[in-house]
C-alpha positions as CSV (number, residue, x, y, z in Angstrom):
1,X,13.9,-1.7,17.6
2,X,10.5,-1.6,18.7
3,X,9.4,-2.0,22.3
4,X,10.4,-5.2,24.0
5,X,8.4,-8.9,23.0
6,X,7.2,-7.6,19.8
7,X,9.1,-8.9,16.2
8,X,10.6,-6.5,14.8
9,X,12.8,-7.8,11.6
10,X,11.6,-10.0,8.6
11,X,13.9,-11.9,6.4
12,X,12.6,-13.1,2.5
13,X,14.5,-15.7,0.7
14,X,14.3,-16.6,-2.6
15,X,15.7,-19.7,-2.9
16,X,14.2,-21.0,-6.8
17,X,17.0,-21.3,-9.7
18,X,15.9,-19.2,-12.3
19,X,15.5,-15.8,-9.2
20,X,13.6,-12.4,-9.9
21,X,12.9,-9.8,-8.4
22,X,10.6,-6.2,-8.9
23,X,10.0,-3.6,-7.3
24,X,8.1,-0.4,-7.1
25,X,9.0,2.6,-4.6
26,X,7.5,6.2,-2.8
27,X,8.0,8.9,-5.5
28,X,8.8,11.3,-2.0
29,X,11.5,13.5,-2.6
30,X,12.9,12.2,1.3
31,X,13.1,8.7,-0.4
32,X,14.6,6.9,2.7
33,X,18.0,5.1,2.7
34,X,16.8,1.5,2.0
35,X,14.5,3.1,-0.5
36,X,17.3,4.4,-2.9
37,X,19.6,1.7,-1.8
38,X,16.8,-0.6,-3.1
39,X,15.7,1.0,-6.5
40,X,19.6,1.4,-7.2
41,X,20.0,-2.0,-6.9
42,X,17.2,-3.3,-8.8
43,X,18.0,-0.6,-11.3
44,X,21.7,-2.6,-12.3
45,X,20.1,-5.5,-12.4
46,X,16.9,-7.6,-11.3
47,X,17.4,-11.2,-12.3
48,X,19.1,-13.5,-9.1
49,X,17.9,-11.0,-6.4
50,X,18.0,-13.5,-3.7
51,X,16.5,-12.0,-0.3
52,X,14.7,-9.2,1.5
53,X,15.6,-8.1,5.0
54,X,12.4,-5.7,6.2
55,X,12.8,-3.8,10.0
56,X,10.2,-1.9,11.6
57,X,10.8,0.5,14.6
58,X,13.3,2.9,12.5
59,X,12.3,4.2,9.1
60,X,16.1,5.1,8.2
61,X,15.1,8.0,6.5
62,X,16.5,11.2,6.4
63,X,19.8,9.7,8.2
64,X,22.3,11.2,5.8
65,X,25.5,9.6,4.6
66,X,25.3,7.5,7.8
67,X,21.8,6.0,6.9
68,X,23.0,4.7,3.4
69,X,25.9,3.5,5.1
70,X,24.0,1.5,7.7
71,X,21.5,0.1,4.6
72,X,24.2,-1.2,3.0
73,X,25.8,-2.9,6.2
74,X,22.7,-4.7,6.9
75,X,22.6,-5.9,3.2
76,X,26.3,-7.0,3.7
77,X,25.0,-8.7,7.0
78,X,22.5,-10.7,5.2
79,X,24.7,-11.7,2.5
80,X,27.2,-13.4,4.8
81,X,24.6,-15.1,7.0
82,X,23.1,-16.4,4.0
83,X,26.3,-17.2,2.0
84,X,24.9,-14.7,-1.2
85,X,26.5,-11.6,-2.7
86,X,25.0,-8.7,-1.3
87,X,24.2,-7.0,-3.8
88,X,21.2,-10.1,-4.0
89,X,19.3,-8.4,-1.2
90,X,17.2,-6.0,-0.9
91,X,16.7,-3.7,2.4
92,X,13.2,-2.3,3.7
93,X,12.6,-0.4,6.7
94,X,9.8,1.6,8.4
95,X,8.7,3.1,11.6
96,X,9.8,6.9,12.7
97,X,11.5,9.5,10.4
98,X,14.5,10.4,11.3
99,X,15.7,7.8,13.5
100,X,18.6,5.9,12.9
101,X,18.8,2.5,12.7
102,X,20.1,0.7,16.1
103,X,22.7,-1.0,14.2
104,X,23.7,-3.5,16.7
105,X,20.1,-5.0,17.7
106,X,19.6,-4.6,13.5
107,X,23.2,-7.0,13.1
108,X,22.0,-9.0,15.7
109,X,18.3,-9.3,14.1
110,X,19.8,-10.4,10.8
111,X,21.7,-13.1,12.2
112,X,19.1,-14.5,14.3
113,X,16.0,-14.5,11.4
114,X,19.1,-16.1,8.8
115,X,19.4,-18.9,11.1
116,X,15.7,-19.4,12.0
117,X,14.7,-19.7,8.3
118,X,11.6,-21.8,7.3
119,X,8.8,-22.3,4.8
120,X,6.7,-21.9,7.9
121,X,7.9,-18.5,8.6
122,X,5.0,-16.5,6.8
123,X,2.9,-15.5,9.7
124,X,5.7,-14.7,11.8
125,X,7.4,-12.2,9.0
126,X,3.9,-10.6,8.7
127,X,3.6,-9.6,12.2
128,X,7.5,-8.2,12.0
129,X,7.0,-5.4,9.6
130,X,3.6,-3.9,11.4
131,X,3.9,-0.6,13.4
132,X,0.8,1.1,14.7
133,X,-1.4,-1.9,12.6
134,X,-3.5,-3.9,14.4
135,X,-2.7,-7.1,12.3
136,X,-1.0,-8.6,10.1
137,X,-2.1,-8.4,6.1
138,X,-1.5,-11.6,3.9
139,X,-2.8,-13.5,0.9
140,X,-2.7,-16.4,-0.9
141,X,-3.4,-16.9,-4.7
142,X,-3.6,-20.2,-6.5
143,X,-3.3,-19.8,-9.9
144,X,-3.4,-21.7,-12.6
145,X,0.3,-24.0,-12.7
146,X,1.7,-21.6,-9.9
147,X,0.8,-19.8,-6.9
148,X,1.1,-16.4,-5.3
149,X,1.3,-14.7,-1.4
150,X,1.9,-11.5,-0.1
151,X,2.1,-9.6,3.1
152,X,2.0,-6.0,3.4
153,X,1.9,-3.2,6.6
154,X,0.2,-0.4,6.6
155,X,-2.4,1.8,8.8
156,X,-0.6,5.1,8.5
157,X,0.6,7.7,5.9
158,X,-1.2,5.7,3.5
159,X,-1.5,7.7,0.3
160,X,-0.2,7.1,-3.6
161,X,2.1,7.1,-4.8
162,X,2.4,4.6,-3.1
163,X,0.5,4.0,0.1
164,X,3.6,3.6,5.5
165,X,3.1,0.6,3.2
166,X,5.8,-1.9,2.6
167,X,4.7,-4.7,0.7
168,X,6.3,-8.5,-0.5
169,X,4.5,-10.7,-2.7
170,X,6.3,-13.6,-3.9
171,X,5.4,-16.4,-6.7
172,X,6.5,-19.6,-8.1
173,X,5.6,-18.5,-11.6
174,X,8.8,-18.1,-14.1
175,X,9.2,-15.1,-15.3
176,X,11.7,-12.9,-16.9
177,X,12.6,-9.1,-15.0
178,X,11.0,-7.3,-17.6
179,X,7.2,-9.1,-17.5
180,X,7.7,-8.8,-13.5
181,X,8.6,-5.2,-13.3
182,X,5.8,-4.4,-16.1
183,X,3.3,-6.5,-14.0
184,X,4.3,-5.2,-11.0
185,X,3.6,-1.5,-12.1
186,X,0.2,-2.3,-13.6
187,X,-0.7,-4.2,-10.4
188,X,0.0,-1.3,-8.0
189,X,-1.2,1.4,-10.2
190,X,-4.5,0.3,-10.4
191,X,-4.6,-1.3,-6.2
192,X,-2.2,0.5,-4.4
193,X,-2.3,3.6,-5.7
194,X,-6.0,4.0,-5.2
195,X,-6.1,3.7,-1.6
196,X,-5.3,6.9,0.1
197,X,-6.1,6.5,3.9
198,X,-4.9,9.7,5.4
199,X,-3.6,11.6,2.3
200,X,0.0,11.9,3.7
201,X,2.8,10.1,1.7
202,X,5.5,8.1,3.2
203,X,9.1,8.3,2.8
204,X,9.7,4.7,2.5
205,X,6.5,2.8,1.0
206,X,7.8,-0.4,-1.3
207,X,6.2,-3.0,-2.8
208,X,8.3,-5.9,-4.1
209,X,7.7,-8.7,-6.2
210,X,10.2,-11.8,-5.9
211,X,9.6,-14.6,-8.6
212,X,11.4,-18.2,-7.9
213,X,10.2,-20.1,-11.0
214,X,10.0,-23.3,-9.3
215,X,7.0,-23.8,-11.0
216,X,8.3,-23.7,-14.2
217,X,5.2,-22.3,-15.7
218,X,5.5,-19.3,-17.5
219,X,1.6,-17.9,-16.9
220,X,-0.2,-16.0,-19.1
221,X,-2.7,-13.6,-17.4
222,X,-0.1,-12.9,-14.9
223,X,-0.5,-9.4,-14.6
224,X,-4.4,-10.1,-13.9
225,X,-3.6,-12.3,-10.9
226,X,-0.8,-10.1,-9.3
227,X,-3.9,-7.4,-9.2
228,X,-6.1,-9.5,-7.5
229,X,-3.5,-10.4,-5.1
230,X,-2.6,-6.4,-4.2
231,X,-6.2,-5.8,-4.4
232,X,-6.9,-8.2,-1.9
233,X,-3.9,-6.9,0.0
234,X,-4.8,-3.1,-0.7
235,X,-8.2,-3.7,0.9
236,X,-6.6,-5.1,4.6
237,X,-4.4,-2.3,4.9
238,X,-7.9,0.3,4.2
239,X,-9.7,-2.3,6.7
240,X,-6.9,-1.8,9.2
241,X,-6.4,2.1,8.8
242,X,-5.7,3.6,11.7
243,X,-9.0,4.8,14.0
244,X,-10.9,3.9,10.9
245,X,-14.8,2.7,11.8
246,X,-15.6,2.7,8.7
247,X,-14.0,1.6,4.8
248,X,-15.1,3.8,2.2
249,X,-15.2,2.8,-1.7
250,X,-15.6,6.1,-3.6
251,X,-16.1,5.4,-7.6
252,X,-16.8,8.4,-9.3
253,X,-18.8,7.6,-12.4
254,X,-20.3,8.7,-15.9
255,X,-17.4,10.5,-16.4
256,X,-15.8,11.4,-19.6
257,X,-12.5,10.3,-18.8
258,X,-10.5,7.4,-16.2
259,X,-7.8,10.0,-15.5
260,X,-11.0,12.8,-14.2
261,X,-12.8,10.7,-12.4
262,X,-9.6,9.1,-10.4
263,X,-8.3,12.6,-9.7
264,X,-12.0,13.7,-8.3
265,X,-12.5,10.6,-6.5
266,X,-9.1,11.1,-4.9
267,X,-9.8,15.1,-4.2
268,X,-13.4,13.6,-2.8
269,X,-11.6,10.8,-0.4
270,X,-8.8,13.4,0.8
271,X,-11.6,15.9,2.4
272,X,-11.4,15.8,6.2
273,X,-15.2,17.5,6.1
274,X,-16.4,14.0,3.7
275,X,-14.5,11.7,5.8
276,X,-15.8,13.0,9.5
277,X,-19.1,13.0,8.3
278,X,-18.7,9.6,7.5
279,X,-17.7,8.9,10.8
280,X,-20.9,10.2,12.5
281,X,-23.2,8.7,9.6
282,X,-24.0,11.7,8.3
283,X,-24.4,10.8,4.4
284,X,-23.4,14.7,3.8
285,X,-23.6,14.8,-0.2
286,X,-23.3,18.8,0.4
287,X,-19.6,18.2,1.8
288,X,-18.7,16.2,-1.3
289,X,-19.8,18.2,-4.1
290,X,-18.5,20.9,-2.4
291,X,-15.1,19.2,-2.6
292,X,-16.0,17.6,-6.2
293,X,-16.5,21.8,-7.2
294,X,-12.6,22.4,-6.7
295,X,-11.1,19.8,-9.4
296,X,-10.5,22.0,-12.6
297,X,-13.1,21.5,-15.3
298,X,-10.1,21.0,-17.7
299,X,-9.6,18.1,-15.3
300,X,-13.1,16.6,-15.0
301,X,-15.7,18.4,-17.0
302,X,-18.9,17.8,-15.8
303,X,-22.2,20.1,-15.7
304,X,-22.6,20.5,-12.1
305,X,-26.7,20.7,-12.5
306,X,-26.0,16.7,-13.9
307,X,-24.6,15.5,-10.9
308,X,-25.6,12.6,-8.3
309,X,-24.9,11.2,-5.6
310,X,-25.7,8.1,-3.4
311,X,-24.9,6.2,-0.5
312,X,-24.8,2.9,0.1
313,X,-27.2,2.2,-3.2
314,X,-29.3,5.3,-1.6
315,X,-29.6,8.3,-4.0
316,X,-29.4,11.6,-2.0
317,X,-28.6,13.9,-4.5
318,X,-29.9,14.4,-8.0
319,X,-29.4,17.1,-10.6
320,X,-26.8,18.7,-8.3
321,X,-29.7,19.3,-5.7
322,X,-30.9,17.5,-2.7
323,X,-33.4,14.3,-3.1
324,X,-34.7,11.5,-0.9
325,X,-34.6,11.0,2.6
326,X,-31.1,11.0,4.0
327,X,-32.4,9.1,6.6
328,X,-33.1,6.1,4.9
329,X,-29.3,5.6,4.1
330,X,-27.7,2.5,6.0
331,X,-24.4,2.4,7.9
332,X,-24.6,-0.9,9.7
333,X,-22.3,-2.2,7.7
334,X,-18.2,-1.5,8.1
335,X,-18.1,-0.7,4.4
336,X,-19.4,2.1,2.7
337,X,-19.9,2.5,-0.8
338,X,-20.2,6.0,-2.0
339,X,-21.0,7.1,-5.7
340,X,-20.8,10.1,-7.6
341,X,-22.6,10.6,-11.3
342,X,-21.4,12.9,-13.1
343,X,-23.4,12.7,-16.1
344,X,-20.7,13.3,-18.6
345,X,-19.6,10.3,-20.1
346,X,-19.2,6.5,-19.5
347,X,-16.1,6.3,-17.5
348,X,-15.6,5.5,-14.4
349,X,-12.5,5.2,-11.3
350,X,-12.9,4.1,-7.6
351,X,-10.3,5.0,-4.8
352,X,-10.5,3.5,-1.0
353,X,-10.3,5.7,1.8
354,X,-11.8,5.8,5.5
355,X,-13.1,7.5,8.1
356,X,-12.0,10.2,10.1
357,X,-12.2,9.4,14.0
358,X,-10.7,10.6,17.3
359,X,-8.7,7.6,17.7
360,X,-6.9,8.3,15.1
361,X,-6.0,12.2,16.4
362,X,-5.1,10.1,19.3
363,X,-2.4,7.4,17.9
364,X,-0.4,9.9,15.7
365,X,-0.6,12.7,18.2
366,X,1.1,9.7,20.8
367,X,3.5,8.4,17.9
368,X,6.4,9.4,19.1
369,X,6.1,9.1,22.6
């Protein structure tokens, strides 16, 4: 499915006794074929959810009747190679729009991962699911009385809700489907669905959560470490953003409310002006209050004359109007940390987004050749 030598297909098995799964999907009206196939599934019924087959190379979206048809094939496939019911499994797939899927390398795929099977599999699965990343993203969590990993893809059409991402994190911890679903949702609305790369939403972004119970420890403060484990995972995929030179944290603070200063921050990290400057070092505070000026005030109030702004810890606007030395703002450093007072209130709500470069002109204006 994707060019020759490179892994293209990842299989999850969940092989604990007390089996659970979770999941959370693209709210694009394209949904693709796996994605519907998917929530449908987990929607009649997420305890026993047994496996996860992931491809990359074909997103399977916007394939018609045909697409669905082929989703549920490859479910079918994985349920007779692994002697479960099919409708255990769970199908993700990502790579270009509109392509089907190449059913016969995709059968094939299925048959080969099934029989290849192993705890030591990890790395392997992570590098299947990538398309134009430049590595794999995974993490490890060890909790207390169970443990936690995930892998995730993503460099592309990385946007909430959610954010090209696909996404499997599994744990050992016993849980029942409602805690996981609950967690799971929690997790990715506060990680996930911050980080907005590029703006442009994806037809198939999943994140799913499969919970063996091996462990037999039912954890409190679960929700807490599945955070920290997208978090972690959130932050690769922003490191790894395609053409990206630099990550960019933007917390927009001393608001009066979470739900303003996440929608300006995210109106802030979605301006091509903001994120080019970035990419020439140009700590340009005019570009973002400019871009901060077009979220309602019934949105964010805020008294324009109030408001700040700094980069990397160096303040270069105050009172709405220019101070310091611009200069004297530092961009050694990958990561840049942008902040934006509004002198309202004593909320506060960070997003992560990137820089705007040439390379990345260049990979998505070759994507489909």
């Amino acid at each position: 499915m994707r060019r020759k030598g490179r892994k293209d297909l990842a299989l999850v098995l969940n092989t604990g006794k007390n089996p659970v799964a979770a999941g959370v999907f693209t709210s694009n009206r394209f949904a693709a074929a796996p994605v519907l196939y998917s929530r449908a599934v987990l929607a009649k019924g997420a305890s026993g959810m047994r496996a996860v087959v992931l491809n990359s190379g074909s997103a399977n979206a916007c394939t018609g009747e045909n697409g669905l048809k082929d989703t549920v094939a490859s479910a079918k496939a994985v349920g007779d190679a692994l002697e479960i019911d099919p409708r255990e499994v769970l199908v993700c797939s990502t790579g270009m729009i509109g392509t089907p899927l190449p059913m016969d390398k995709m059968l094939s795929g299925i048959e080969t991962a099934a029989a290849s099977l192993s705890k030591e599999g990890g790395a392997d699965a992570s590098w299947a699911i990538l398309t134009t990343d430049n590595e794999p993203k995974t993490v490890h969590l060890q909790a207390e009385g169970y443990q936690m990993g995930g892998m995730a893809k993503g460099a592309g059409m990385l946007a909430p809700a959610l954010a090209t991402m696909l996404c499997v994190i599994t744990t050992d911890a016993l849980l029942d489907a409602e805690t996981a679903q609950k967690a799971l949702e929690l997790a990715c609305a506060k990680t996930f669905n911050r980080l907005d790369s590029d703006g442009c939403m994806s037809t198939n972004d999943t994140v799913l959560l499969l919970a063996s119970g091996e462990s037999g420890t039912v954890p409190s403060g679960f929700t807490e470490a599945l955070t920290q484990t997208c978090a972690q995972l959130a932050r690769k995929l922003a490191d790894d953003a395609e053409g990206a030179q630099h990550t960019v944290e933007i917390a927009v603070t001393e608001a009066e409310n979470e739900a303003g200063a996440l929608i300006a921050a995210k109106t802030i990290s979605r301006s091509n002006l903001v994120k080019t400057a970035i990419a020439g070092c140009d700590p340009n505070w005019g570009r973002i209050v400019s871009e901060l000026g077009t979220v309602p005030e019934s949105v964010c109030p805020y008294d324009p004359s109030a408001v700040s702004v700094l980069f990397n810890g160096v303040q270069v606007c105050k009172n709405g109007a220019a101070w310091g030395n611009r200069q004297d703002v530092p961009f050694e450093s990958r990561d840049v940390h942008l902040e934006v007072r509004l002198g309202a209130g004593n909320a506060q709500a960070s997003v992560l987004t990137n820089d705007l470069t040439h390379e990345y002109i260049h990979i998505n204006a070759d994507y489909s050749s």
